[in-house]
C-alpha positions as CSV (number, residue, x, y, z in Angstrom):
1,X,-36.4,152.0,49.8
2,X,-39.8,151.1,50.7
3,X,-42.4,153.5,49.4
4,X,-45.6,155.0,51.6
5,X,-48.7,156.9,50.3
6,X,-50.6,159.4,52.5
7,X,-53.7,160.0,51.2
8,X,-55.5,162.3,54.0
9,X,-54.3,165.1,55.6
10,X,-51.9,164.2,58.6
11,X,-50.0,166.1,61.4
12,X,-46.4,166.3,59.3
13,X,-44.7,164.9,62.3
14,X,-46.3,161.7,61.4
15,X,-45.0,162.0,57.9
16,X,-41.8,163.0,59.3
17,X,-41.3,159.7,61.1
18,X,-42.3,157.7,58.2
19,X,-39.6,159.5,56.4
20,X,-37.1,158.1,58.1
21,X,-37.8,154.9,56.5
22,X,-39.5,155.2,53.3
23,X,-40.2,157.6,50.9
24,X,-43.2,159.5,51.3
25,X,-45.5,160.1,49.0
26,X,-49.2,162.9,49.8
27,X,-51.4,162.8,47.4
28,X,-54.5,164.3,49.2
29,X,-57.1,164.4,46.0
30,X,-56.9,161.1,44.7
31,X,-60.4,159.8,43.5
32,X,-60.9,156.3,44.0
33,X,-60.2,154.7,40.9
34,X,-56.9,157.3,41.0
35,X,-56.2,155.1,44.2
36,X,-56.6,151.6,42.9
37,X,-54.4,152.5,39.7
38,X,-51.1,154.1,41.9
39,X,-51.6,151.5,44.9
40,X,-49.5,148.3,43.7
41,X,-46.4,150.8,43.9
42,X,-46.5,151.2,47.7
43,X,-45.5,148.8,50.5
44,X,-47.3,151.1,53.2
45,X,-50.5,153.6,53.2
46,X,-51.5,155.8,55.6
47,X,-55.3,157.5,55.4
48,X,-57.7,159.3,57.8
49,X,-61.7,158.7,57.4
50,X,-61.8,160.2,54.2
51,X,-59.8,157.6,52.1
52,X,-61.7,154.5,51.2
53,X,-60.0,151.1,51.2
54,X,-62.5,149.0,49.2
55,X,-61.8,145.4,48.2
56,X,-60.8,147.0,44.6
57,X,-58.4,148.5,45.9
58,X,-56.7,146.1,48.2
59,X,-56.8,144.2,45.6
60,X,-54.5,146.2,43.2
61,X,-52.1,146.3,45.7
62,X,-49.5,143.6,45.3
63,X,-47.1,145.3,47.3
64,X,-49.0,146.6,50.4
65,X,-48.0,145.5,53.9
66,X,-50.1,147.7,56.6
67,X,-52.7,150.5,55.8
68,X,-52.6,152.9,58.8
69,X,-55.7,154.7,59.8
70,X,-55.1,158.0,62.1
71,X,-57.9,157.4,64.1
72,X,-60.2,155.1,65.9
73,X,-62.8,153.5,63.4
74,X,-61.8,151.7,60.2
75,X,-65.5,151.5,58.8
76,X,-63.4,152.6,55.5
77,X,-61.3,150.1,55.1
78,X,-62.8,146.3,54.0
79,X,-60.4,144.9,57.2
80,X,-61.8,141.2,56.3
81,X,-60.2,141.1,52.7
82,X,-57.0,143.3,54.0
83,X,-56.4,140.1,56.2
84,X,-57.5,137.7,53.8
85,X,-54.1,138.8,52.2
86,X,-52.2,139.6,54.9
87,X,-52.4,143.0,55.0
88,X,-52.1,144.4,59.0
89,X,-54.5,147.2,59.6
90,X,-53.9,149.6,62.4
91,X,-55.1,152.1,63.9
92,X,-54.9,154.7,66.7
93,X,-57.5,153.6,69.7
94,X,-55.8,155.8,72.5
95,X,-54.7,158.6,70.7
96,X,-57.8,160.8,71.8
97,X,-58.6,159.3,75.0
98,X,-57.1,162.5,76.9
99,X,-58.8,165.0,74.3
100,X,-62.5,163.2,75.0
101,X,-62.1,162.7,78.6
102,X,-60.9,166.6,78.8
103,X,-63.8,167.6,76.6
104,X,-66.2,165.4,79.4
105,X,-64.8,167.0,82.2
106,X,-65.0,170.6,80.7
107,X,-68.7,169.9,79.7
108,X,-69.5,168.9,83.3
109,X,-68.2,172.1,84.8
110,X,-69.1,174.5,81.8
111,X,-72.5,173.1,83.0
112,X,-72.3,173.4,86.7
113,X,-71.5,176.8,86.2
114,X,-73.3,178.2,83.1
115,X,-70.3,178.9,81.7
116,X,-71.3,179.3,78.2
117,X,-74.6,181.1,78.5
118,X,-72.5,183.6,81.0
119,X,-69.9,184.6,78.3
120,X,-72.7,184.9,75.8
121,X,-74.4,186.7,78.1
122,X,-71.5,189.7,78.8
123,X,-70.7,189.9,75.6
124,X,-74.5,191.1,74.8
125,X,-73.8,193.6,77.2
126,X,-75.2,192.0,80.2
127,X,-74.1,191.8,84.0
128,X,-76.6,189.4,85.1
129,X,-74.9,187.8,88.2
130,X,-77.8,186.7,89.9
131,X,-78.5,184.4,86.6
132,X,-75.7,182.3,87.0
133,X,-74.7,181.0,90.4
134,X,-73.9,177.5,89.8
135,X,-73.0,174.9,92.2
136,X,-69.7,173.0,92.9
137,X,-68.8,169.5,91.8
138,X,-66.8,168.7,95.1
139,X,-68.0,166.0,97.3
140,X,-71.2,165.5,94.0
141,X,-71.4,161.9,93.2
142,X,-70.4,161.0,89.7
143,X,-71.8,158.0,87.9
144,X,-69.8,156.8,85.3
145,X,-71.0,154.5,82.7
146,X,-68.0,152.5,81.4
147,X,-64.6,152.6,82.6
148,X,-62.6,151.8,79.3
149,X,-59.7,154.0,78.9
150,X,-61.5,157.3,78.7
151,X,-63.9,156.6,81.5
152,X,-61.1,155.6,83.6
153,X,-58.8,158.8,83.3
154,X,-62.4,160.7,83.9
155,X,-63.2,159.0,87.0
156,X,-59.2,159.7,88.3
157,X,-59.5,163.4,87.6
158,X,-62.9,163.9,89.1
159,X,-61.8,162.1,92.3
160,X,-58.8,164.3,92.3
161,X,-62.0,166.9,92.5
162,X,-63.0,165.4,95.3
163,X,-66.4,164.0,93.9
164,X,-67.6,160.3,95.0
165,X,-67.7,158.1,91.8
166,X,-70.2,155.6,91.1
167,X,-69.3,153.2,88.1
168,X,-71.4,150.5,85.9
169,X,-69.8,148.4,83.6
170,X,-70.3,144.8,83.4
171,X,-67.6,144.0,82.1
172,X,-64.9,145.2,84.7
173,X,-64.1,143.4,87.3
174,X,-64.5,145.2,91.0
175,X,-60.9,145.0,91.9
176,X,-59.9,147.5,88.6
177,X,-63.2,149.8,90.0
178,X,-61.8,150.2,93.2
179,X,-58.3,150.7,92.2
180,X,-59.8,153.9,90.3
181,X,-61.7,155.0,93.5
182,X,-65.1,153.9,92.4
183,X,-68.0,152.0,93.3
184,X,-69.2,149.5,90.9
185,X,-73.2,149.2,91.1
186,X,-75.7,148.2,88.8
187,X,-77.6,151.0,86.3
188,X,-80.4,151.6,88.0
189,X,-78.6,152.6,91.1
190,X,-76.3,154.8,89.7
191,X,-79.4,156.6,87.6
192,X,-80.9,157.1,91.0
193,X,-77.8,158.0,93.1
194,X,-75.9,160.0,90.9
195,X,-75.5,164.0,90.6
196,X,-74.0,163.6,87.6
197,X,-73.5,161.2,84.9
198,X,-70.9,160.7,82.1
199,X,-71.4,158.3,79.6
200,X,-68.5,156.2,77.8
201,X,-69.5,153.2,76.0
202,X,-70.1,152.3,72.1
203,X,-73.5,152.4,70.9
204,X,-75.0,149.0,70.5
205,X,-78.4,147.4,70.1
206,X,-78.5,147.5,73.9
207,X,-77.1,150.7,74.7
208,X,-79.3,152.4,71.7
209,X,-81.6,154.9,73.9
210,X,-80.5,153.6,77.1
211,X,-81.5,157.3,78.3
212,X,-84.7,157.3,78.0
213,X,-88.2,158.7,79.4
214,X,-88.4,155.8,81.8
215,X,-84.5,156.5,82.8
216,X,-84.8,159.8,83.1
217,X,-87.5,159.6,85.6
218,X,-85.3,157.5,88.3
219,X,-82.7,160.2,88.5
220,X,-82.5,163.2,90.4
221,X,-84.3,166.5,89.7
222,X,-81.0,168.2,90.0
223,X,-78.9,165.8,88.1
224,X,-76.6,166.2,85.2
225,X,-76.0,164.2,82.3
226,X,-73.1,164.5,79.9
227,X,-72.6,162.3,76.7
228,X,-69.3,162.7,74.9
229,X,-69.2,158.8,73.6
230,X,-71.6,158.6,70.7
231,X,-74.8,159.7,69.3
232,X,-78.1,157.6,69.4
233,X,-77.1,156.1,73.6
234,X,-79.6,159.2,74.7
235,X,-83.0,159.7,73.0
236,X,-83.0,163.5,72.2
237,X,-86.7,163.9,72.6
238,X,-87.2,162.1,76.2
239,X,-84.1,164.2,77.0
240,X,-85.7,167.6,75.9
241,X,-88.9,166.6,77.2
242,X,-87.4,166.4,80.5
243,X,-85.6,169.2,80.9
244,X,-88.7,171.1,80.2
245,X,-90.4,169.2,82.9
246,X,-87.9,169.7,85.1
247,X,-87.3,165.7,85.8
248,X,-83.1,167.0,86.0
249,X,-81.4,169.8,86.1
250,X,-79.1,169.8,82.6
251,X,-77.8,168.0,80.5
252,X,-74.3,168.6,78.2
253,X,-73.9,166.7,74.6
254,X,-71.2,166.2,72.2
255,X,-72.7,163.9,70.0
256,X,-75.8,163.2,68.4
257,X,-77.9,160.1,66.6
258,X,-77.9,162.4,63.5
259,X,-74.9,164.6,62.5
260,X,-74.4,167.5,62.2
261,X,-77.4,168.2,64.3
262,X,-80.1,169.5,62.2
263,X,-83.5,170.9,63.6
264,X,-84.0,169.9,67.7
265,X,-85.9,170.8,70.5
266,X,-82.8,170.9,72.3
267,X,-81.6,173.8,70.5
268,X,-84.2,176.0,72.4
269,X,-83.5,175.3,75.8
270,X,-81.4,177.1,77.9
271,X,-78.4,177.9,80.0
272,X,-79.1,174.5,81.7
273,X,-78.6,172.6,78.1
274,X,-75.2,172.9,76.2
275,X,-74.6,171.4,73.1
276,X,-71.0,171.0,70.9
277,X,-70.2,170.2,67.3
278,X,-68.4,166.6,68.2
279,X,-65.3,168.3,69.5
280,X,-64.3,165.1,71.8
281,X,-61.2,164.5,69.8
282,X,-60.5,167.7,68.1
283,X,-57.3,168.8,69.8
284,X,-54.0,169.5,68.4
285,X,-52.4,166.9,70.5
286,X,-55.0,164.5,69.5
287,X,-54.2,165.4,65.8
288,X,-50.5,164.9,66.6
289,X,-51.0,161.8,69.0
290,X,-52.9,159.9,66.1
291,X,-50.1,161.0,63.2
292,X,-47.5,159.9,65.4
293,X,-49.0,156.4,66.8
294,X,-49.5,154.8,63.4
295,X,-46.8,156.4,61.9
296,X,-44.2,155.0,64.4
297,X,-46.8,151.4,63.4
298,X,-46.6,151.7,59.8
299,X,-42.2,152.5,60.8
300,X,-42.3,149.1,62.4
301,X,-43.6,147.3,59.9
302,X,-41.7,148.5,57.9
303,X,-38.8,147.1,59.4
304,X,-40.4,143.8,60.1
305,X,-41.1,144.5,63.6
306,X,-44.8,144.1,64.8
307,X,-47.5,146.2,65.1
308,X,-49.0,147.5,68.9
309,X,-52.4,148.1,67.9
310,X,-53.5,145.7,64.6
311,X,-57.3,145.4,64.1
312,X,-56.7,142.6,62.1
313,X,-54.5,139.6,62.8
314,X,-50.3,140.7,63.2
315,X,-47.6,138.8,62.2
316,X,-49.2,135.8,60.9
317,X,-47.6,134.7,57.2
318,X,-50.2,134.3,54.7
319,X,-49.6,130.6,54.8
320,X,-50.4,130.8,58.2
321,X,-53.7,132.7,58.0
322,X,-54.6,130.2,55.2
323,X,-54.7,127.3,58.0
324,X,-55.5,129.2,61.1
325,X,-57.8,131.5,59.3
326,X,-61.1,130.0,59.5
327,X,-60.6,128.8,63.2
328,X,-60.2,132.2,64.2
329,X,-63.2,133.3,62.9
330,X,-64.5,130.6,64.5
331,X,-63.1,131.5,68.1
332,X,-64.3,134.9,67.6
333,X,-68.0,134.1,66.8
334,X,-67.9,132.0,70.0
335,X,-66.9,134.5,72.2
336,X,-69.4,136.8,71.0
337,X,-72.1,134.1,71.2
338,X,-70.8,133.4,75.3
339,X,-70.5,137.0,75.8
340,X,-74.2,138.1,74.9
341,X,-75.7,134.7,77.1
342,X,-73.4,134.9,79.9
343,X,-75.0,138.9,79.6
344,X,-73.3,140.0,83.1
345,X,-69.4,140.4,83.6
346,X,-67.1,137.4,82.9
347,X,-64.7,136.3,85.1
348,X,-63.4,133.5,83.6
349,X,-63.0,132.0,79.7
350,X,-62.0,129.1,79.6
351,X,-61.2,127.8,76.5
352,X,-61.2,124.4,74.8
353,X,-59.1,123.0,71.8
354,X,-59.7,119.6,70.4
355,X,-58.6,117.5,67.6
356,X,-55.8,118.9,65.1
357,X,-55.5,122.4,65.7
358,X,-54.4,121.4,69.1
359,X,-51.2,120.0,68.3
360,X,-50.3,123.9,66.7
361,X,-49.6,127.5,68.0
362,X,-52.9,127.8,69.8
363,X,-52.0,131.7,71.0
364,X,-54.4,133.6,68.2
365,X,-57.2,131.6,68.9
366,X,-57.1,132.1,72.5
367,X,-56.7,135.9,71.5
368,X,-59.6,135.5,69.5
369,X,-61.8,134.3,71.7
370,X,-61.2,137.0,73.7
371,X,-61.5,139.5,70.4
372,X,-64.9,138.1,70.5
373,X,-66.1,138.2,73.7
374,X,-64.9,141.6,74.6
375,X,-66.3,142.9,71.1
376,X,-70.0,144.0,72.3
377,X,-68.5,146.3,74.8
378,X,-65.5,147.4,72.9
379,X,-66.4,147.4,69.9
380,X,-63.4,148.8,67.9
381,X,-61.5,149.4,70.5
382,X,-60.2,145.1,71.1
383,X,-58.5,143.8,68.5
384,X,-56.1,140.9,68.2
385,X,-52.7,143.0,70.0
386,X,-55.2,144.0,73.2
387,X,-57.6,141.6,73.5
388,X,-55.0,139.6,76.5
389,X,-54.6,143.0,78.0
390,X,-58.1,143.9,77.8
391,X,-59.0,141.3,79.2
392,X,-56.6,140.6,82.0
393,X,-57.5,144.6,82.8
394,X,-61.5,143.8,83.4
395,X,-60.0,140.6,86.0
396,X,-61.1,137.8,83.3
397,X,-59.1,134.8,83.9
398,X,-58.4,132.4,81.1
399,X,-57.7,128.9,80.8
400,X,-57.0,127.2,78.3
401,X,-57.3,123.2,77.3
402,X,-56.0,120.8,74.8
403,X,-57.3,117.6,73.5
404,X,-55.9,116.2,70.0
405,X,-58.2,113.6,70.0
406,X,-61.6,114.5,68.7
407,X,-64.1,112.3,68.6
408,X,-66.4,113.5,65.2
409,X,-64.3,116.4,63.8
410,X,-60.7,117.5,62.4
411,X,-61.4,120.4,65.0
412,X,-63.2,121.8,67.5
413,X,-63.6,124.4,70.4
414,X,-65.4,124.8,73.2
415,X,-65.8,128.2,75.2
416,X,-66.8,128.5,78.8
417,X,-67.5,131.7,80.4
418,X,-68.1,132.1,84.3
419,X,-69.5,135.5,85.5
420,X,-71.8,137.1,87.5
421,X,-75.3,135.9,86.0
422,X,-74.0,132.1,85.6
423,X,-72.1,129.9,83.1
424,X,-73.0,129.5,79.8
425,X,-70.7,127.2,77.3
426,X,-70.6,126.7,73.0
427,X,-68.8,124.3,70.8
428,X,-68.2,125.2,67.4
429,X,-66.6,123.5,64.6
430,X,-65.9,123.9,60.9
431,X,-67.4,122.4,58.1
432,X,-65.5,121.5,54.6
433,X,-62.7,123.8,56.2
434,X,-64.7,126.8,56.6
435,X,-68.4,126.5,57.3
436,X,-69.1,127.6,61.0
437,X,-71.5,125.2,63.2
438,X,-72.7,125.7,67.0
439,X,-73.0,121.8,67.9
440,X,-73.2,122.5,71.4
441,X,-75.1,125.0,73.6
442,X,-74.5,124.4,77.7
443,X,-74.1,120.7,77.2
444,X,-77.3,120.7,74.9
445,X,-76.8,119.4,71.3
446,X,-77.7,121.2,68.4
447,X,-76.4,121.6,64.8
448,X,-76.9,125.5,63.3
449,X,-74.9,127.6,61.5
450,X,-74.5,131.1,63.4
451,X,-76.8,134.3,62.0
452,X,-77.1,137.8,62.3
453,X,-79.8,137.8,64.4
454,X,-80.8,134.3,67.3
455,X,-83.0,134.2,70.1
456,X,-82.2,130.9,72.2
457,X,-84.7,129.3,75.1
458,X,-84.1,127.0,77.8
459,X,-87.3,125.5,78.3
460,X,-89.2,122.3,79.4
461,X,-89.8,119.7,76.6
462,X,-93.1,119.7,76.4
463,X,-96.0,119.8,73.3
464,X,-97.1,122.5,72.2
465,X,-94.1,125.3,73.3
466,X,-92.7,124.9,69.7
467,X,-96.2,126.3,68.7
468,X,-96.6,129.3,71.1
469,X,-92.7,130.6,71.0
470,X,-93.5,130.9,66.8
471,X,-96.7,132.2,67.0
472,X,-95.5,135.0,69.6
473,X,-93.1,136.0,67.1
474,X,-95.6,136.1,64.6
475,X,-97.6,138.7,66.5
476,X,-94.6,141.0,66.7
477,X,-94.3,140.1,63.0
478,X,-91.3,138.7,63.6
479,X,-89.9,136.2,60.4
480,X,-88.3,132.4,62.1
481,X,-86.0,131.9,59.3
482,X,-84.8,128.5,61.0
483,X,-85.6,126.6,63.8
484,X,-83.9,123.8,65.9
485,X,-84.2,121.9,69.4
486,X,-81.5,120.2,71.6
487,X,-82.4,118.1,74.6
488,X,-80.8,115.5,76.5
489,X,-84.1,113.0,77.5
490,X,-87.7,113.1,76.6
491,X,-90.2,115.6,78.8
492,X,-87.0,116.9,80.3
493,X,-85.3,120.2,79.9
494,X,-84.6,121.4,76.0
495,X,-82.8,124.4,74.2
496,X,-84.3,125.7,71.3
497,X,-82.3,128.0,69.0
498,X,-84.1,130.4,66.3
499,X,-82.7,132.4,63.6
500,X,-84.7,135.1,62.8
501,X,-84.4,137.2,59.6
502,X,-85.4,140.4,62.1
503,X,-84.1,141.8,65.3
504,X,-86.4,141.5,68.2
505,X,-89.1,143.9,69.0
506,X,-87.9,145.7,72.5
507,X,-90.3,144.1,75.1
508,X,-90.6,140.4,73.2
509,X,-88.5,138.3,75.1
510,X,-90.0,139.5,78.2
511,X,-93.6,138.2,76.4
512,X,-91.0,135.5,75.8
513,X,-90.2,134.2,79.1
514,X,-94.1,134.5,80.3
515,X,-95.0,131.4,78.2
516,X,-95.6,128.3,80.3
517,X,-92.6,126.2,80.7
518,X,-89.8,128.5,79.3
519,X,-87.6,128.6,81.9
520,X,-85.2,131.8,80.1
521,X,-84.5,133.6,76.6
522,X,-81.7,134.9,75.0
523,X,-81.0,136.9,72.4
524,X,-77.3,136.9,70.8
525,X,-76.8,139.6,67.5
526,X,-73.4,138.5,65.5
């Protein structure tokens, strides 16, 4: 009988359903080198975000077929080597969406009617009536920022409400926005339009701070924002800073860019401001939701079925993975790289596959692609099982090509993405059967090996640009770690692709695209 370690506490409904195919071990206190020496006995482990699953221990585990994380992030567990020797990793990434969209829609109308300085309030003894009227959310017009799964189940209770929704997400196509009842704009009208505003998107270099001073000041005086998604998307300052001023009317937060929350000026505000300990998913049917969804994963695996939510690659045999490996990580890395220049919503992928990996099983790297260019707005949330469906959700439509004759390499792929800023395109291809190379940006040649951080011009060839776009960085004390041009004829139109050892100074690439004969700018972060 297969054997399965929990080593965090879980819902025991979850370990009841693993008992009905393994045996179950909890061990709750294991240090980590306790864990690497009692790992290679179990086929299946199951852990919360206290367990860490280093490379050590993956490692020591000759028998392990899944690790099973109750939750939504896997930070803890070194995913790359866990599919390196294929190990499925899975995870929960729905199991709280009712718990945090509850916990949005509570905050909104704890805030609209003061709920929580009231209660306080009588239970000092008070009867101050006067010192609460509130105001109604019906017919109010919602704005909500992303309409992923949580988003999505906020925006259909809230019309239920009767409010008019507003909703920005790039990456959603209008057809899904309407079918929820709302009406997809860009940012800065919803800041200005909305009576309230829920926020549901990851934190990323572009979302960091996306409330800000300059934000707050285009929205109403009487608007509302609440933030149950993650810390660090409002600045806390700007935020207290206007609430004092009275630039809007409240503001209700979950989550914070430091936690717990230590000293704030938020703390000192009042019955317009309310503030909770990161409660989004902490409800006992979240608890039990998450115990049973990977428990009923880690079950299937068991019994050589597949996994519905694998963060990593499912169902590929480690012979497999050793072919297809690198070309996935290829795919992925390309999709990210058309996601972040396309920048608006994509309609349409479509994706390329030339030389010998075309003659194969060319599903997982279609998925991949997807993985990848999904991955800024998902974050965690795509993996390989719901990439198609994430996609195919938002109205992207894919296409996919073969070509088994390849002119300079065993394999390559281009990506295409259509959307609503354009068409960007990038071939990659692998060198010595693992070595990642862009060749090809929009039909412009280049050779460069993708980085963490690149900042890519369409400009015209001309002398001198070379000179300014460096010593503009320079300024900003920004380090060009490498630096390469593509063009098609002399004096004509040129790419130019920089790795930098440094992210980009906010307000640079607008410096950027002032210089004489730089027709745009990009910036990708892998």
């Amino acid at each position: 009988m297969p054997k399965v370690l929990v080593s965090d506490p879980i819902d025991q409904v979850g370990i009841d359903i693993l008992s009905q195919v393994a045996q179950v071990d909890v061990n709750t206190s294991l240090s980590p080198e306790e864990l690497v020496n009692v790992i290679g006995e179990y086929d299946a482990l199951m852990i919360r975000s206290g367990t860490k699953v280093t490379k050590a221990v993956i490692e020591a585990a000759n028998n392990l077929k899944i690790i099973g994380r109750a939750g939504v992030g896997v930070d803890n567990v070194d995913v790359p080597e866990a599919t390196r020797r294929g190990i499925v990793v899975v995870n929960s990434p729905e199991g709280n969406t009712i718990a945090a969209a509850e916990h949005a829609l509570a905050m909104m109308m704890s805030l609209s009617r003061y709920v929580p300085s009231a209660d306080a309030s009588v239970k000092s003894g008070e009867w101050k009536r006067k010192d609460f009227t509130g105001v109604e959310v019906y017919k109010k017009t919602l704005g909500v920022v992303g309409l992923g799964k949580i988003g999505s189940h906020v925006a259909t209770v809230a019309r239920a409400m009767g409010m008019k929704l507003l909703a920005y997400d790039p990456f959603i196509s209008a057809d899904r926005a309407e079918q929820l009842g709302c009406r997809l704009v860009d940012l800065d009208f919803l800041f200005r339009e909305a009576d309230y505003i829920t926020l549901h998107i990851p934190k990323t270099p572009e979302t960091a701070n996306l409330i800000n001073a300059e934000t707050l000041a285009t929205m109403k005086p009487t608007a509302r924002i609440i933030n149950c998604a993650r810390g660090g998307i409002i600045n806390e300052a700007d935020l207290a800073q206007a609430l004092r001023d009275g630039v809007i009317g409240g503001a209700a937060l979950d989550v914070y860019a430091s936690e717990p929350l230590g000293e704030s000026e938020l703390r000192d505000l009042g019955k317009n401001v309310i503030l909770t300990p990161h409660l989004g998913a902490s409800t006992e049917e979240a608890q039990v939701n998450v115990a049973i969804d990977v428990a009923e994963q880690i079950r299937d695996v068991l019994l050589g079925l597949p996994a519905r939510s694998a963060v990593n690659i499912p169902g590929l045999r480690p012979e497999v993975l050793e072919k297809l490996g690198p070309y996935l990580q290829l795919a992925e890395t390309l999709g990210n790289l058309v996601s972040q220049l396309a920048g608006g919503r994509v309609e349409e992928l479509t994706v390329s596959i030339q030389g010998d990996i075309a003659s194969g099983d060319s599903k997982p790297i279609v998925i991949a692609a997807l993985k990848g260019l999904l991955s800024n707005a998902l974050q965690e949330r795509v993996n390989y099982v719901n990439a198609s469906i994430e996609a195919k959700e938002r109205g992207i439509h894919v296409i996919e090509t073969r070509d088994e004759d390849s002119r300079d390499y065993a394999g390559a792929l281009n990506l295409k993405a259509k959307g609503s800023l354009g068409e960007h395109s990038a071939t990659g291809v692998l060198l010595g059967g693992s070595e990642i190379r862009v060749t090809d940006i929009d039909d412009f040649p280049i050779n460069v090996p993708p980085t963490q951080h690149m900042l890519f011009t369409l400009h015209r060839d001309m002398p001198g640009i070379i000179g300014k776009i460096g010593s503009l960085l320079g300024s900003f004390n920004v380090n060009i770690a490498s630096m390469q041009v593509g063009r098609k004829i002399v004096r004509g139109d040129a790419v130019m692709v920089l790795s930098l050892d440094d992210p980009l100074p906010e307000g640079i690439l607008e410096e950027i695209i002032k210089v004489d004969g730089i027709r745009d700018a990009y910036t990708v972060n892998l």
